[in-house]
C-alpha positions, 0 to 999 in steps of 0.5 A: 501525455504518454507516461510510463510508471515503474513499480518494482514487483506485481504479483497474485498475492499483493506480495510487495504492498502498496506501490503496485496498488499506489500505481494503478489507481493513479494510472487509471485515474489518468487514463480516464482523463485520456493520457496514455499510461503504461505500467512496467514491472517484474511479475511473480505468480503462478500464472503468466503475467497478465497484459493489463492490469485494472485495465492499464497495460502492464510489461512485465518479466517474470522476478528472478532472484539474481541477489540471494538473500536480499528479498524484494531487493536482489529481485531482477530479470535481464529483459527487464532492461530492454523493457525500460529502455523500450517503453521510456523512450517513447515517454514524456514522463517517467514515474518511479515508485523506487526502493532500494532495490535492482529494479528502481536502480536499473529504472532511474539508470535508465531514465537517465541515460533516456534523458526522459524527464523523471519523478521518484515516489518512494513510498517510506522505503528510503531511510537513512541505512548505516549497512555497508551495502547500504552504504555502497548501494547508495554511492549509484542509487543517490546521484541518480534519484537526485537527478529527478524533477522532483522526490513524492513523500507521503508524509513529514516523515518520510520527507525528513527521511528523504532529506537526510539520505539525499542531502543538500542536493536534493530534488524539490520534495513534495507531498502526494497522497494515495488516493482511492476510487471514489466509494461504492455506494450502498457496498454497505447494504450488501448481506454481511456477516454479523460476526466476521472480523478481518485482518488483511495486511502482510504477516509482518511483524509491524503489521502486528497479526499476533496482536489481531489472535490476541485480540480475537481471544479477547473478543471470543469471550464477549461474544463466542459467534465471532469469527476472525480470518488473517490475509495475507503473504507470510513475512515472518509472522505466520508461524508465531500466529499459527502458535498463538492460535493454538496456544488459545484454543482458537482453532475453531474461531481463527483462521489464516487463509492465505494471501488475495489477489486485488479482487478477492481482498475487495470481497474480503473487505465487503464480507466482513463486518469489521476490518483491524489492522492493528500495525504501529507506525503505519504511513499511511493505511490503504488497506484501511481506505480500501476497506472504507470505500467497500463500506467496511468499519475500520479499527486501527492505532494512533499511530497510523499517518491518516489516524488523525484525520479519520478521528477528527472526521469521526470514520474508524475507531482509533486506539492505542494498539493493545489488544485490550483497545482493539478487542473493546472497539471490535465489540463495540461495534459488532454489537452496534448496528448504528455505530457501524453504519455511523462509521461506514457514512463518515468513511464514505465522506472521507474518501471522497472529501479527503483521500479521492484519487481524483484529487490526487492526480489533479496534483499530479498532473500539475507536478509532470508539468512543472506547474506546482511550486516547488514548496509542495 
């Protein structure tokens, strides 16, 4: 099978999250299996565009802002066009990791008039808007999303979400998770630092990096080794975590080092002795897998979609989300070498048993076939 997926925005510094990440996993996983995959998208980056990406052939354009002030959503490149409807023609399936957005509206409008069989995943950025652009956005964007085979949704949330934008004449909504690759074994017997902690997520205020400085300065009581690094692109929180760490005389204990490409946050992850990610109403947390399958032991809140699971499986420390939690679960397991290796052996066995991509893309597979009831 030849499919082709569309993502809005690649780039260096994982600027636009998890759809790009979401989207090669499952195009490796289907190109191990001898499909033919393609993955289309605007680049952003000082470098040119690569041609692969993971090993899965990328077409790109470089983003132009053609919407000022509207972020990720005004993002366009003319040439774009000629690329969707080049690379759909040649389909048999088309799946699009689609926001509001020029990019996701330009890729359904293509599909359509390609009349290539299409599903949308949309990854908890489709929700009821009042705005009037919203409003006006959705009067194209809504017929068009209802023309596709099905709607992937990660989680309840997201589908009743997705119910009430599309209403009554919604395509089936089914669920898919994101899935990993299986674990790297012994990624935990690899030197680490004793004492470093790791906060590796977008600086937005949801992700909620000033409770992470917070936290540090609790910690850093307890135990005056730890050290504590922030990654990631700046989307409004960096000035308030600058401050904060200057206001705890933390200079010397927290630093921001910028945004990753993938590579470099996979050894982020195994240099690190714990990874918290301390944002509320996570959908679902791959930068929290990303960190179990290199073996790194995980604190994150209640209130992230896989909280439940990783709890009951006994994987990560889940907490409330204030910094006191956090800082007590931190210090727990920097001074407990059992517990984080008890931590790192139940986190392996949740990806593979729960959060595998190839379980993932088994349902995949049935979904671009039509072979999975509509119930999903």
């Amino acid at each position: 099978m030849r499919v082709v997926q569309v993502v809005t925005l690649v780039s260096e510094g994982g600027a636009f999250g998890g759809p790009p990440s979401v989207a090669v996993a499952q195009l490796q996983e289907m190109a191990a299996r001898g499909h033919d995959v393609e993955l289309v998208a605007l680049w952003r980056g000082r470098t040119p565009a690569p041609r692969r990406i993971g090993g899965v052939p990328f077409v790109s354009r470089r983003a132009r802002t053609v919407v000022p002030g509207r972020g990720y959503l005004g993002l366009m490149h003319p040439l774009l066009l000629w690329d969707l409807w080049h690379a759909m023609g040649r389909a048999e399936m088309v799946h699009l990791h689609t926001g509001r957005d020029l990019v996701s509206l330009a890729a359904l409008a293509v599909a359509r008039l390609r009349r290539t069989g299409f599903v949308v995943q949309t990854h908890g950025m489709v929700e009821p808007r009042t705005s009037v652009a919203a409003r006006l956005f959705d009067r194209v964007y809504v017929p068009l999303v209802r023309r596709a085979r099905c709607c992937l949704a990660l989680i309840e949330e997201e589908q009743r979400a997705l119910t009430t934008v599309l209403g009554p004449k919604a395509p089936p909504l089914l669920r898919l998770g994101n899935g990993m690759p299986a674990p790297r074994q012994g990624a935990d017997e690899r030197p680490r630092d004793g004492h470093q902690v790791l906060f590796l997520a977008r600086l937005h205020p949801r992700k909620r990096p000033d409770k992470f400085v917070e936290m540090a300065a609790l910690v850093h009581k307890e135990i005056p080794e730890a050290r504590f690094t922030l990654y990631g692109t700046d989307e409004g929180s960096l000035q308030q975590v600058n401050q904060l760490i200057t206001d705890r005389g933390l200079d010397d204990v927290v630093r921001y080092g910028g945004a990753l490409d993938h590579s470099a946050a996979l050894e982020a992850y195994r240099r690190a002795t714990v990874y918290v990610l301390p944002s509320v109403n996570e959908p679902f947390g791959m930068t929290v897998l990303e960190a179990l399958a290199e073996g790194t032991p995980v604190v994150c809140t209640e209130s992230c979609g896989i909280a439940e699971e990783l709890t009951r499986r006994q994987a990560a420390m889940v907490t409330d989300g204030s910094p006191q939690a956090l800082a007590t679960a931190v210090i727990q397991l920097l001074g407990d070498e059992t517990l984080r290796r008890r931590l790192t052996e139940a986190g392996y066995r949740a990806i593979e048993e729960v959060f595998s991509i190839r379980a993932v893309v088994d349902r995949l597979e049935g979904i671009y076939r039509g072979s999975l009831p509509v119930e999903g």
